[in-house]
Backbone as a printed PyTorch tensor [residue, N CA C, xyz], in Angstrom:
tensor([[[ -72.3900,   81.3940,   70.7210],
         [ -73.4420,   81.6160,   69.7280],
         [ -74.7480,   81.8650,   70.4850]],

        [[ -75.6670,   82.6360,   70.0760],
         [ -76.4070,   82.9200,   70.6040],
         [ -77.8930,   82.2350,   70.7180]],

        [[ -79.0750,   82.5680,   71.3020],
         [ -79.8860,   81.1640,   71.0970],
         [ -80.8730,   81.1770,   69.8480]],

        [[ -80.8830,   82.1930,   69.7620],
         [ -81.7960,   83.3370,   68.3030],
         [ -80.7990,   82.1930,   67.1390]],

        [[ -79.2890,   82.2910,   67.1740],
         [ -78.6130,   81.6980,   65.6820],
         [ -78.5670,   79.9470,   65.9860]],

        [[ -78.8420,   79.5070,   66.8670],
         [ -78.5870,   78.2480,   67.0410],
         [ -79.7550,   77.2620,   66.7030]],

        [[ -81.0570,   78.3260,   66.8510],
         [ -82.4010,   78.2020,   66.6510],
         [ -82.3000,   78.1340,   64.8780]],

        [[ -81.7980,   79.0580,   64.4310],
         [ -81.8560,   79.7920,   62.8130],
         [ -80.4730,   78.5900,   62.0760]],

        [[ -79.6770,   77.4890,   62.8050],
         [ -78.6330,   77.0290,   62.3200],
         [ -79.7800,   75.2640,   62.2530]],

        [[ -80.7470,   75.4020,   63.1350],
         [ -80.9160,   73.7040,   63.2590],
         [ -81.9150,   74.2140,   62.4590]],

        [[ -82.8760,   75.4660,   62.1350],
         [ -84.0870,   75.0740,   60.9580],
         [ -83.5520,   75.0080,   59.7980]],

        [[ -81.7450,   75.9780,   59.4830],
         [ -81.7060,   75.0130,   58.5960],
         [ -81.0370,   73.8480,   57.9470]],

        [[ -80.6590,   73.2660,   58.8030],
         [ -79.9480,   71.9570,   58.9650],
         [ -81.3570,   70.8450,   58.8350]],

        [[ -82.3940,   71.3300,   59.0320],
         [ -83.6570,   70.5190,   59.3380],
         [ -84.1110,   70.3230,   57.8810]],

        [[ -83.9100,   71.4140,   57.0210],
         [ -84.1520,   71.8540,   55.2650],
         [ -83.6870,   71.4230,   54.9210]],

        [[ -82.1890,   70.7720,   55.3560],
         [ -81.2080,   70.4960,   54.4410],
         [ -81.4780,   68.9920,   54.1620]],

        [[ -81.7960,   68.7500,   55.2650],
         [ -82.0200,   66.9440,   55.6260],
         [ -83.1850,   66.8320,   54.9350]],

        [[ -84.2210,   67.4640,   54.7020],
         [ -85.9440,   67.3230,   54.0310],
         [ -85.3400,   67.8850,   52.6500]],

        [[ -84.7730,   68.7660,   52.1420],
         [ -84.7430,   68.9820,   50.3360],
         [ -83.4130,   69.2480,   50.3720]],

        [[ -82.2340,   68.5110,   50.4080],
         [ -80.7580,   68.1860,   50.0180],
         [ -80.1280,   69.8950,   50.1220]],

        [[ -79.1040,   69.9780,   50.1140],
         [ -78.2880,   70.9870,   50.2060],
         [ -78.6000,   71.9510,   48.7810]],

        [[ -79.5820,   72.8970,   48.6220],
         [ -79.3910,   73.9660,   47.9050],
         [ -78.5190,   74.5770,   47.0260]],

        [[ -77.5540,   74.5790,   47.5440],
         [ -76.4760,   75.4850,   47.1840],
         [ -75.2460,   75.2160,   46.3720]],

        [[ -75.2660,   76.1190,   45.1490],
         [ -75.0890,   75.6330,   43.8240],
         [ -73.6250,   74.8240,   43.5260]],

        [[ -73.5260,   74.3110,   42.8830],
         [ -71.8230,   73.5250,   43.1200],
         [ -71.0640,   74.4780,   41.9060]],

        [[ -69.7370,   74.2500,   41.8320],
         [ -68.6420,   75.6470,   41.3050],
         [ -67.9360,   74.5250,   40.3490]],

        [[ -67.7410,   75.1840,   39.2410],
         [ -66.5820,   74.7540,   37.9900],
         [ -66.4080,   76.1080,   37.7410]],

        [[ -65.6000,   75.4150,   36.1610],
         [ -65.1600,   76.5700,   35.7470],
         [ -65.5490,   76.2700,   34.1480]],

        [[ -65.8120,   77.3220,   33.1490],
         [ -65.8400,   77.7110,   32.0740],
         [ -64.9130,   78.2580,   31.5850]],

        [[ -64.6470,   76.9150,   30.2070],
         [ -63.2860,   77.4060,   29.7990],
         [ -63.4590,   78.0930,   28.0920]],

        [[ -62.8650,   79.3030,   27.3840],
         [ -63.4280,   80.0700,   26.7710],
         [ -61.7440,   79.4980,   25.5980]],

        [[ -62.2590,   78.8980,   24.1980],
         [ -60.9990,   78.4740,   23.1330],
         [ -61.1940,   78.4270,   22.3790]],

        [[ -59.8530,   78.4390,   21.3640],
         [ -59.7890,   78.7640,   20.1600],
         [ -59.5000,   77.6100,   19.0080]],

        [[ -59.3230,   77.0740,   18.4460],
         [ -58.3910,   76.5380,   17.5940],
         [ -59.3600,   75.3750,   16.5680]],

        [[ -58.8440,   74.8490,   15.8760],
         [ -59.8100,   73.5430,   15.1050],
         [ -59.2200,   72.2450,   15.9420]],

        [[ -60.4490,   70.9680,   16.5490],
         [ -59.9210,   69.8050,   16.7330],
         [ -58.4660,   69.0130,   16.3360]],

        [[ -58.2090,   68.3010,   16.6380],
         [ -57.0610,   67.7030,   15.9790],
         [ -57.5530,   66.2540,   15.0750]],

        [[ -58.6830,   65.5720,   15.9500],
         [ -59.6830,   64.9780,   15.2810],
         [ -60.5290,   65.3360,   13.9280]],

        [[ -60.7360,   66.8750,   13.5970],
         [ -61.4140,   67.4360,   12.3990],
         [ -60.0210,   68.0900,   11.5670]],

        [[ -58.7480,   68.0690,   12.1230],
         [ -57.7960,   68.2630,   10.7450],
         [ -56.9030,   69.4770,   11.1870]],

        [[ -57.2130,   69.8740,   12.5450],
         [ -56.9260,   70.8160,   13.1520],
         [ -55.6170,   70.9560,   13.9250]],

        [[ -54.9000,   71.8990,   14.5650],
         [ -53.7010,   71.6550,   15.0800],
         [ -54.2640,   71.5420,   16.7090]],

        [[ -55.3790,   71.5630,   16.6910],
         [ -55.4110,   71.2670,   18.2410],
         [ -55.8170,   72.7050,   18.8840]],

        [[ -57.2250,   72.4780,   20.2110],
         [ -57.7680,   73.2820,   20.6320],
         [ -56.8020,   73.8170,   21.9210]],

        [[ -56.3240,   75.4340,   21.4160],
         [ -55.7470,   76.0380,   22.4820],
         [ -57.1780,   76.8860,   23.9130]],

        [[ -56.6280,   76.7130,   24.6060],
         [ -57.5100,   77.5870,   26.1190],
         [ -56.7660,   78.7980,   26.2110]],

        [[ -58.1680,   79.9990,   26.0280],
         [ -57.4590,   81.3980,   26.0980],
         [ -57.8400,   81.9350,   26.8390]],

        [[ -58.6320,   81.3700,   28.1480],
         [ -59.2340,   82.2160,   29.4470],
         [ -60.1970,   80.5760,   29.8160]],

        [[ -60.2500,   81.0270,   31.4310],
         [ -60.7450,   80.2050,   32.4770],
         [ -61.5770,   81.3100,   33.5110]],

        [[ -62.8490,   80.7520,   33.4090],
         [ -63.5790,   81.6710,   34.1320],
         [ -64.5060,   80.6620,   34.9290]],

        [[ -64.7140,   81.1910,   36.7210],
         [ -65.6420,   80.1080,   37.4290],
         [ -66.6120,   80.6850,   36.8360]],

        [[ -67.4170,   79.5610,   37.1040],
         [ -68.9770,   79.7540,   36.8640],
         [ -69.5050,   78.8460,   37.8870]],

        [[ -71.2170,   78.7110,   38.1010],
         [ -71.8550,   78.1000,   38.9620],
         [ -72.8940,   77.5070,   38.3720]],

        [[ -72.9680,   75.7220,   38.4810],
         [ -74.0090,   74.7920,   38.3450],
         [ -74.9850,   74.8620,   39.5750]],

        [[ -75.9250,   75.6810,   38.9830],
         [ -77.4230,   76.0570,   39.9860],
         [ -78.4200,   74.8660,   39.8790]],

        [[ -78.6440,   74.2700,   41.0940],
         [ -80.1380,   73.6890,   40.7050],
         [ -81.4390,   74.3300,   40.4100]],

        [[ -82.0030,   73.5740,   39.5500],
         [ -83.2260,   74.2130,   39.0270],
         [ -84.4020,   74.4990,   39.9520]],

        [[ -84.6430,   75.1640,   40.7620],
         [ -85.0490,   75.5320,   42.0860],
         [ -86.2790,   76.3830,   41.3110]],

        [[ -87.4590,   75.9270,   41.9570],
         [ -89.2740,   76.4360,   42.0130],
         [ -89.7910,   76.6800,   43.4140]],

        [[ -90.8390,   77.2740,   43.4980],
         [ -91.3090,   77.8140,   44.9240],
         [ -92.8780,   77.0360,   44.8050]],

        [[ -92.7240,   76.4960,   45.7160],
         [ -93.9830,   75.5180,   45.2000],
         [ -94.3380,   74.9330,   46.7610]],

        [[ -96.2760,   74.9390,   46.9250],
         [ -96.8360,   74.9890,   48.0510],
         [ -96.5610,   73.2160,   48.0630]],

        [[ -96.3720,   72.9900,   49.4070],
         [ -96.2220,   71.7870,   49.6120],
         [ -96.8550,   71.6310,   51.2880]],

        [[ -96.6790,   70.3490,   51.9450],
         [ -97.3600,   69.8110,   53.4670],
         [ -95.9690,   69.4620,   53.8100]],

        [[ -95.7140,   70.3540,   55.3100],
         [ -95.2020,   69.9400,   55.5490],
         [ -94.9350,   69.7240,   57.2700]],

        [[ -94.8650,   68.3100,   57.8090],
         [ -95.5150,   68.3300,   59.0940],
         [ -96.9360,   68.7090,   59.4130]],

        [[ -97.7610,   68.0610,   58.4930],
         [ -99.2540,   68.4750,   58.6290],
         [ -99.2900,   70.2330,   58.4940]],

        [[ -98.3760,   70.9570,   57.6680],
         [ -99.0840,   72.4240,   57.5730],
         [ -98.4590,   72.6670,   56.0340]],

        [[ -99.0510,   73.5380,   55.3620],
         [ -98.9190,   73.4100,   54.1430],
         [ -98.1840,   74.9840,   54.1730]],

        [[ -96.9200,   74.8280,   53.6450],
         [ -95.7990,   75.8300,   53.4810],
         [ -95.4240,   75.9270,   51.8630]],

        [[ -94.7240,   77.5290,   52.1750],
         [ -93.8790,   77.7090,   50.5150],
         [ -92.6610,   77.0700,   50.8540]],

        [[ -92.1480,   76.6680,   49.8130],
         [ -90.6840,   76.4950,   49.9730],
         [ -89.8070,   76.5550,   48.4800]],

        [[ -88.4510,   76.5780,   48.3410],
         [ -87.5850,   76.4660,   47.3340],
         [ -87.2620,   75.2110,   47.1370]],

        [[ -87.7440,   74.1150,   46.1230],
         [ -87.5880,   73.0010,   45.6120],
         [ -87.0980,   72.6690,   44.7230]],

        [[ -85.6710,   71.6880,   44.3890],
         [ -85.4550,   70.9380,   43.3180],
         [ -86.6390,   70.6400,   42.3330]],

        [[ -86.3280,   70.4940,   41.5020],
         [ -87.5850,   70.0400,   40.2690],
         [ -87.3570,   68.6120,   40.3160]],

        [[ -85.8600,   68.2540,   40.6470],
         [ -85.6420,   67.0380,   40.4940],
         [ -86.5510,   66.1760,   41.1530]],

        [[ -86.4660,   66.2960,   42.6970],
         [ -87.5580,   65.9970,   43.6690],
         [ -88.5940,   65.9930,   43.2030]],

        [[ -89.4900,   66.7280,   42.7770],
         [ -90.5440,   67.2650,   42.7880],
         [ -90.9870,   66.0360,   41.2470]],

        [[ -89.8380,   65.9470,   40.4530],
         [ -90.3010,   64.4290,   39.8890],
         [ -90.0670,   63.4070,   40.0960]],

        [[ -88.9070,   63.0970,   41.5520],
         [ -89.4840,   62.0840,   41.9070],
         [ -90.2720,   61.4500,   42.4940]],

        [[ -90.6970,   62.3200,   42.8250],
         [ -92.3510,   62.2390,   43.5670],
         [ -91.8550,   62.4090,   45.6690]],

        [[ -90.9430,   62.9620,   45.6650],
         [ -90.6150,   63.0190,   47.1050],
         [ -90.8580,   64.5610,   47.8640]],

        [[ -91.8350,   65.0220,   47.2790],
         [ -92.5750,   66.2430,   47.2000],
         [ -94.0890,   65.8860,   47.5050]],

        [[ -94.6240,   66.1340,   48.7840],
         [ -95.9750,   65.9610,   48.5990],
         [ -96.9480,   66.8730,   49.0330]],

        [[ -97.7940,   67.1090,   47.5590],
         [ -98.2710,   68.7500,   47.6760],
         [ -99.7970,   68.8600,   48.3050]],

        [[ -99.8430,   69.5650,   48.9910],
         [-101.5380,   69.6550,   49.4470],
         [-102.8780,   69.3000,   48.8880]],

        [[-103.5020,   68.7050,   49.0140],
         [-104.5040,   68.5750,   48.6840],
         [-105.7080,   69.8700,   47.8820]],

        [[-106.0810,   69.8070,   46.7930],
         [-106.6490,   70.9940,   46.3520],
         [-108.0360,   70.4410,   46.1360]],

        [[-109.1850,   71.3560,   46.9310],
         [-110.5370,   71.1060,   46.8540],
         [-110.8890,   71.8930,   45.9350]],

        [[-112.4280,   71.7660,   45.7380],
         [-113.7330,   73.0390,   45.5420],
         [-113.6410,   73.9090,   46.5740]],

        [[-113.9100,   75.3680,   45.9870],
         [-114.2230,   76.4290,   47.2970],
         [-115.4930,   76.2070,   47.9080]],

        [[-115.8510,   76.4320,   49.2670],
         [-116.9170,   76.1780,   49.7710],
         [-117.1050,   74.8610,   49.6790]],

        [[-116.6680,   73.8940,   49.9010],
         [-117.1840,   72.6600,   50.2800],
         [-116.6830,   72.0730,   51.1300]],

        [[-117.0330,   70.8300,   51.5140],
         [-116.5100,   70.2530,   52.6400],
         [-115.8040,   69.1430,   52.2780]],

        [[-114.6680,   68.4980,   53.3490],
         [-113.7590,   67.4960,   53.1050],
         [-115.1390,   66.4530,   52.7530]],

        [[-114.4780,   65.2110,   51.9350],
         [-115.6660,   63.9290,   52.0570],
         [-114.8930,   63.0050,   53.1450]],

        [[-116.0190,   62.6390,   54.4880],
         [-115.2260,   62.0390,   54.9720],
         [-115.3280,   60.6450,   54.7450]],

        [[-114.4240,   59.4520,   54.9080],
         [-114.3800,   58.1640,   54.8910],
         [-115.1670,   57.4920,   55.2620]],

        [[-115.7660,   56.6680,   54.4800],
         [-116.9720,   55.5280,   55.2270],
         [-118.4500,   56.2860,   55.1550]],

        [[-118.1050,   57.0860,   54.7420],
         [-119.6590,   57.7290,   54.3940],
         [-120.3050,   57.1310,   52.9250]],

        [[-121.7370,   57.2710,   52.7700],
         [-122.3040,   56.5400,   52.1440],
         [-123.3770,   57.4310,   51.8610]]])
């Protein structure tokens, strides 16, 4: 492997460890016919099986990260549990207030 992909395999192994694995998990959607057997019915037949994909709800949202403030693709989930922490937003033209000032 080369040093260019080994470089491009640990940043994102580094993502994965800071906002959980991305990548959407797989079922299947099943498409039927019939009335319950519970509502009087002879019972629900299955007339096709199709995968589908459970996506997380993924936003692009400015966040700090390692002291530099980056875009990234974020769970929402995260982002309410508060394990998201987003930059600081000032006034234009002004200055930080610093501590202990008076």
């Amino acid at each position: 492997m080369s040093t260019h992909k080994k470089h491009k395999h640990a940043k994102r192994d580094a993502l994965r460890e800071l906002y959980g694995d991305n990548t959407p998990a797989v079922g299947n959607s099943l498409s039927q016919r019939g009335k319950p057997k519970y509502l009087g019915g002879n019972g629900r037949k299955t007339t096709g099986i199709t995968k589908r994909y459970f996506r997380k709800n993924l936003q692009r949202v400015r966040l700090v990260e390692n002291g530099v403030t980056v875009r990234r693709w974020v769970p929402v989930s995260m982002i309410r549990a508060g394990l998201i922490q987003k930059p600081v937003v000032r006034e234009p033209f002004t200055l930080p207030e610093l501590e202990g000032d008076s």
